[in-house]
C-alpha positions in Angstrom: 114.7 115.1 111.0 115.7 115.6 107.3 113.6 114.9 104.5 114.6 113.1 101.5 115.4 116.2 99.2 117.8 117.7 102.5 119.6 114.5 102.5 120.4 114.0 99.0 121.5 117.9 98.9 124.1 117.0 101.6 127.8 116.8 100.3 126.6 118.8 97.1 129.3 121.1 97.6 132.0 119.1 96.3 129.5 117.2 93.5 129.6 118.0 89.8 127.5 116.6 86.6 127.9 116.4 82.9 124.8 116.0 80.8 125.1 115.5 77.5 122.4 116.2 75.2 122.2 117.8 71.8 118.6 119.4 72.7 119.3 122.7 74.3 116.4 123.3 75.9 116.4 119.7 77.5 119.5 120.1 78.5 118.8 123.5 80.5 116.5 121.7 82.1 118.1 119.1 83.5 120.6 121.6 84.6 118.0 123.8 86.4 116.7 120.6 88.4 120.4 119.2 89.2 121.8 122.6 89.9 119.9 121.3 93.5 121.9 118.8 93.9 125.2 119.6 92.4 127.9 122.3 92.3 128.4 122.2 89.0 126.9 121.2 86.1 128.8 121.3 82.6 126.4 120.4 79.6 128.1 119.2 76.2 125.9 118.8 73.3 127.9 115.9 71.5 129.9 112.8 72.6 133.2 114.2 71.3 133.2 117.5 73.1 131.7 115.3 76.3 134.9 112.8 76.0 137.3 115.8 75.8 135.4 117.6 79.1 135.9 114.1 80.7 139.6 113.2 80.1 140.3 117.0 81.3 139.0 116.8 84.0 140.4 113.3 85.3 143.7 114.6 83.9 142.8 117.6 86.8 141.9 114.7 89.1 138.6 116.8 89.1 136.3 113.9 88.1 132.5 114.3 87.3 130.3 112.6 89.9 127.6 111.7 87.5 127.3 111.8 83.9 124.2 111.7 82.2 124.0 111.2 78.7 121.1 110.9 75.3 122.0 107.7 73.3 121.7 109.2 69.9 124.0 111.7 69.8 126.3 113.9 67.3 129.5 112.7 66.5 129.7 110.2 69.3 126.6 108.5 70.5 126.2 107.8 73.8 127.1 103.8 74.1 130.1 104.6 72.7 130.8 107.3 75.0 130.1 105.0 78.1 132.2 102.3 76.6 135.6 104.6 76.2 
């Protein structure tokens, strides 16, 4: 029987994630902990270059499975980014 961690991998082939943080090193982290779970993960350090990455990619019909974004951010903050 799987366990938890096998379960949540499952379908991961097809999953993508953007994390958007301005801290570098935080956001390498993340990355190194969802690269687990997802096929790709795309990290933009503002909420401007994170909107663009976002309308691309639903123009591709690519869409990002999960986004996971820092409130206080450069350019764009994160509320703001949730709400367009």
């Amino acid at each position: 029987m799987p366990n938890d961690i096998q379960k949540l991998k499952i379908g991961s082939e097809s999953r993508s994630v953007l994390v958007v943080e301005d801290d570098n090193e935080l956001a390498q982290s993340l990355v190194r902990i969802l690269n687990v779970f997802f096929k790709e993960c795309v990290i933009a350090s503002d909420g401007d270059k994170a909107y663009s990455l976002f309308i691309e990619r639903e123009e591709k019909n690519e869409p990002f499975t999960l986004i996971i974004t820092d409130l206080e951010l450069p350019k764009m903050g994160g509320l703001r980014l949730i709400k367009q």
